[in-house]
C-alpha positions as CSV (number, residue, x, y, z in Angstrom):
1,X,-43.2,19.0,-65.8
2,X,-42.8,15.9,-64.5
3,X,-43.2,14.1,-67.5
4,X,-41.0,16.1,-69.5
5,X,-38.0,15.6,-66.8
6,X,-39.2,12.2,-67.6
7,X,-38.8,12.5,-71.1
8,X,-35.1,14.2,-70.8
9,X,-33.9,11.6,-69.2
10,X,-35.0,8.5,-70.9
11,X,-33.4,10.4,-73.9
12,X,-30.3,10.6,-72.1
13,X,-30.1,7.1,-71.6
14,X,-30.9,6.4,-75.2
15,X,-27.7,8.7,-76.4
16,X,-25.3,6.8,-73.7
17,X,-26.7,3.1,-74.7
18,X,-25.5,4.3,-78.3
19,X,-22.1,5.5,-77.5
20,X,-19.2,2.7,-76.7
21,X,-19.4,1.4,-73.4
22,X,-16.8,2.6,-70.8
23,X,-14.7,-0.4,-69.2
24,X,-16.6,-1.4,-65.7
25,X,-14.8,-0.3,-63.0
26,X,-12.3,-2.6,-60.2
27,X,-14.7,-3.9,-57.6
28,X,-13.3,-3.1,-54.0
29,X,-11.2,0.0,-52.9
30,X,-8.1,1.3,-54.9
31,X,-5.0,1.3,-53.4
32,X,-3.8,4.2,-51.5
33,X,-0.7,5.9,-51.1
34,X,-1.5,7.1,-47.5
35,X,-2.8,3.3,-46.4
36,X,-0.4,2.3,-43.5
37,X,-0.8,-1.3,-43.9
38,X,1.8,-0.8,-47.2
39,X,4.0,2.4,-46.3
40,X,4.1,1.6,-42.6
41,X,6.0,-1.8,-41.9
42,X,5.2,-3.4,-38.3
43,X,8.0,-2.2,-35.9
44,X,10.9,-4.2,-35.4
45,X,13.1,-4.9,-32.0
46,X,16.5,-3.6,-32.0
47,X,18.2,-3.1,-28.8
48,X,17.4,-3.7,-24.7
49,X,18.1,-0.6,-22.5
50,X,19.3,-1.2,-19.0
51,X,17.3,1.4,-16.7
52,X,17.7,2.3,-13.0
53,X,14.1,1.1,-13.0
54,X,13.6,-2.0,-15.5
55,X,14.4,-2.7,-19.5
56,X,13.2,-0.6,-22.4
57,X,12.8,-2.8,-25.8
58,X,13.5,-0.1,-28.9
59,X,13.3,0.2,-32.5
60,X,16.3,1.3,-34.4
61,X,14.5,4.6,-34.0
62,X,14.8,4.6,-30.4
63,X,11.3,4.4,-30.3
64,X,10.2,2.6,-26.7
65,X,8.1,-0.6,-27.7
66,X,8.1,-2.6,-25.0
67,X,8.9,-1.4,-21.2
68,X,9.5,-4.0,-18.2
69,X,10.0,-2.7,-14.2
70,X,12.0,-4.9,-11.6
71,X,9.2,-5.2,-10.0
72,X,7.1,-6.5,-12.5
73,X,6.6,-10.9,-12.7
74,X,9.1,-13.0,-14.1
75,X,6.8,-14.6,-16.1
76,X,5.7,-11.2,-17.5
77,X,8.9,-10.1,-18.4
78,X,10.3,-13.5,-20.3
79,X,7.5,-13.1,-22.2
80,X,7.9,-9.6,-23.7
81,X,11.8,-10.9,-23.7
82,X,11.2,-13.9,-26.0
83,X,9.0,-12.2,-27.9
84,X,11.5,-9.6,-28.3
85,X,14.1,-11.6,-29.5
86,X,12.4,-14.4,-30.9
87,X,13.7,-16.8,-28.9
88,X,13.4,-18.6,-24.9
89,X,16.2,-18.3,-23.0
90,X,17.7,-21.0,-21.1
91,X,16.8,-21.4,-17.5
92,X,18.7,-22.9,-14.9
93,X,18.3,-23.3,-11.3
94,X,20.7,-21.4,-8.7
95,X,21.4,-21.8,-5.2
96,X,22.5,-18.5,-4.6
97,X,25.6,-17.4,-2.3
98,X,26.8,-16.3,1.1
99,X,25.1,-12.9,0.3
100,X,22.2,-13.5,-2.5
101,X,19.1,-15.9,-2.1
102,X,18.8,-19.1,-4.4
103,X,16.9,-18.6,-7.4
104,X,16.4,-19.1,-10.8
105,X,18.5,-18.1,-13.9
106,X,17.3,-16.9,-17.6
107,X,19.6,-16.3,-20.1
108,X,19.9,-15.2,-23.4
109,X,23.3,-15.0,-24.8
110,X,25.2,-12.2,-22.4
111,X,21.9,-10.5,-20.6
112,X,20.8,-13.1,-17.6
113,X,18.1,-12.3,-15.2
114,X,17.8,-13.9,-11.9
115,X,14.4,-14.1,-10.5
116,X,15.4,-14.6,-6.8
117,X,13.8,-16.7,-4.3
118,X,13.1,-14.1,-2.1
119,X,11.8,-14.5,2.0
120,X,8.3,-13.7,2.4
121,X,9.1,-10.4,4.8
122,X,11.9,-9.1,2.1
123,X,12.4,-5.3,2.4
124,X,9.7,-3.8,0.3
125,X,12.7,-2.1,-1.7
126,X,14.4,-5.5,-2.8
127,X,12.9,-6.1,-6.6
128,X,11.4,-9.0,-8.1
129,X,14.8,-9.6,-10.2
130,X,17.7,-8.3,-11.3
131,X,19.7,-7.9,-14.5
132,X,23.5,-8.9,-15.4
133,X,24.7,-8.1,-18.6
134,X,28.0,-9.9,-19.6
135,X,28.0,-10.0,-23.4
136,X,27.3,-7.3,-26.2
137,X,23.8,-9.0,-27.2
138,X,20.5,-10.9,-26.9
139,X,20.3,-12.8,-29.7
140,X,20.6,-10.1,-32.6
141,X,19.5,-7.0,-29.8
142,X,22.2,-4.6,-28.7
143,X,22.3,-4.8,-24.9
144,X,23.4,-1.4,-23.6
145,X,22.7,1.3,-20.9
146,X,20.1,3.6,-21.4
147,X,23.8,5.5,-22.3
148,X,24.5,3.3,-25.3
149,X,27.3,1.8,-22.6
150,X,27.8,-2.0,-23.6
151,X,30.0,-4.7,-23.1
152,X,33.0,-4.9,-24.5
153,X,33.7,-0.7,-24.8
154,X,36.7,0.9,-23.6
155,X,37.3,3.1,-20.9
156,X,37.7,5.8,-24.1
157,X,34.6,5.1,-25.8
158,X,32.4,5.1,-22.4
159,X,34.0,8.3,-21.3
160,X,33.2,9.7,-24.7
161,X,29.6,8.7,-24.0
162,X,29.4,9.5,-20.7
163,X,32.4,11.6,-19.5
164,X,33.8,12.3,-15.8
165,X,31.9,9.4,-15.0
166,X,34.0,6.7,-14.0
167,X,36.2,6.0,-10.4
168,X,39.0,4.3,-10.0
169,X,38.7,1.5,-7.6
170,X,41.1,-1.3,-6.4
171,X,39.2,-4.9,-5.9
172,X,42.0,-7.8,-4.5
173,X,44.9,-5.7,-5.7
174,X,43.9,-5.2,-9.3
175,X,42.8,-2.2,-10.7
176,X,39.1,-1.5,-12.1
177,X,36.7,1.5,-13.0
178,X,33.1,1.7,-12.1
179,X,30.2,3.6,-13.5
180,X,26.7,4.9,-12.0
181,X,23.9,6.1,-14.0
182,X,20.6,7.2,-13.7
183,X,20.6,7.8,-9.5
184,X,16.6,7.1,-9.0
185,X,15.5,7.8,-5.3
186,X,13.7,4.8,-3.8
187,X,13.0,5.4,0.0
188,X,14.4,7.1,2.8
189,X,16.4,5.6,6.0
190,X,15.8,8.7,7.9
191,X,17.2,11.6,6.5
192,X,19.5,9.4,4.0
193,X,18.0,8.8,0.4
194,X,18.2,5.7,-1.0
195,X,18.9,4.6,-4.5
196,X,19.0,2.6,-7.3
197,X,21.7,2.9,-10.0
198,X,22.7,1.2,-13.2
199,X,25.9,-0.6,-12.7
200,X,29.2,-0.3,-14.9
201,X,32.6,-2.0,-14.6
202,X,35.3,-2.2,-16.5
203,X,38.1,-4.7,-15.9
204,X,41.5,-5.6,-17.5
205,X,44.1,-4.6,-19.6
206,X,42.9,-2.3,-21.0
207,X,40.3,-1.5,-18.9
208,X,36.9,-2.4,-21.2
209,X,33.4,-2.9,-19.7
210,X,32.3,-6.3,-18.8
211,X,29.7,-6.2,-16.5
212,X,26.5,-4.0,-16.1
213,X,24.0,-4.7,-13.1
214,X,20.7,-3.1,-12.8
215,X,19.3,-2.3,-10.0
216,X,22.1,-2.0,-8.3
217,X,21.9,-0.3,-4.8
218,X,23.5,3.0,-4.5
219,X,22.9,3.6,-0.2
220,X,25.5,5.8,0.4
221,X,24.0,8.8,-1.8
């Protein structure tokens, strides 16, 4: 039996050597319709969100891809920064003022961190740095609230994000609105919570938005 399967077979190949022979196939695997290195392209920085409790880096999905706390390094966060938006900011030194410790400055077009120069026994609540935005971008990123508030709006298109929102307040006898967002409790002093907040004013004539500061302290909540 063995020789006759054998046999079969060796006539088999005879029959296929005398047919025309079949182009050899591509060496190496086809491509694939499904393969995310074609359909899926690498994700791509859009905007910064200003948090309560640090900077979100999205996509123009929305999608988070890069997340930074105030209490995180400096040096950590510049990096994921420059990365971010492909450039280094420019860093200048600051001696601070009657109520905020010297320090250092990084900028990138209108969003500035300072990276204070803290004392040793600073209130465990006090972060690493803070975040002033004064300008509508970071190189080509959006810089807004977590909100979609940015610099620049009017008091119209923040309360159409965001409405009942705002308070009135006078500051050396000129009119101005401010904004809280995103109350996040961070201690207790007794029975009184304390907070962090982002922080949105809007100055002028008409009133548009030209500063947000994050964390600001919200104590009296």
């Amino acid at each position: 039996m063995i020789l006759g399967a054998v046999g079969v077979l060796a006539m088999s190949l005879v029959g296929c050597a005398s047919r025309a022979a079949s182009p050899a196939p591509a060496i190496g695997p086809s491509p694939s319709a499904s393969d995310p290195a074609q359909t899926d392209p690498p994700a791509v920085a859009a905007a910064i969100l200003v948090h309560s409790d640090g900077l979100r880096v999205v996509d123009a999905a929305g999608d988070v891809l890069e997340t930074v706390t105030y209490f995180d390094p400096i040096a950590d966060v510049v990096a994921v920064l420059t990365t971010a938006i492909g450039s280094d900011p420019v860093v200048e030194a600051h001696t601070g003022g009657s109520e905020s410790s010297p320090g250092t400055f990084y900028v990138w077009d209108g969003l500035l961190l300072n990276d204070t120069d803290e004392p040793v026994a600073a209130p465990r609540l006090d972060p690493e740095w803070h975040v002033r935005v004064d300008g509508p971008t970071a190189g080509t990123l959006a810089v807004t609230t977590a909100e979609h508030v940015a610099v620049g709006q009017s008091q119209a298109e923040v309360e159409t994000l965001v409405p009942g929102t705002l308070s009135t307040v006078e500051v050396a006898g000129s009119t101005v609105m401010d904004g809280r967002y995103e109350l996040l409790e961070v201690g207790k002093n007794g029975e009184t919570a304390l907070h962090h907040v982002t922080f949105v004013r809007l100055e002028g004539s008409p009133l548009t938005v030209t500063t947000i500061l994050a964390p600001a302290p919200d104590w009296g909540n």
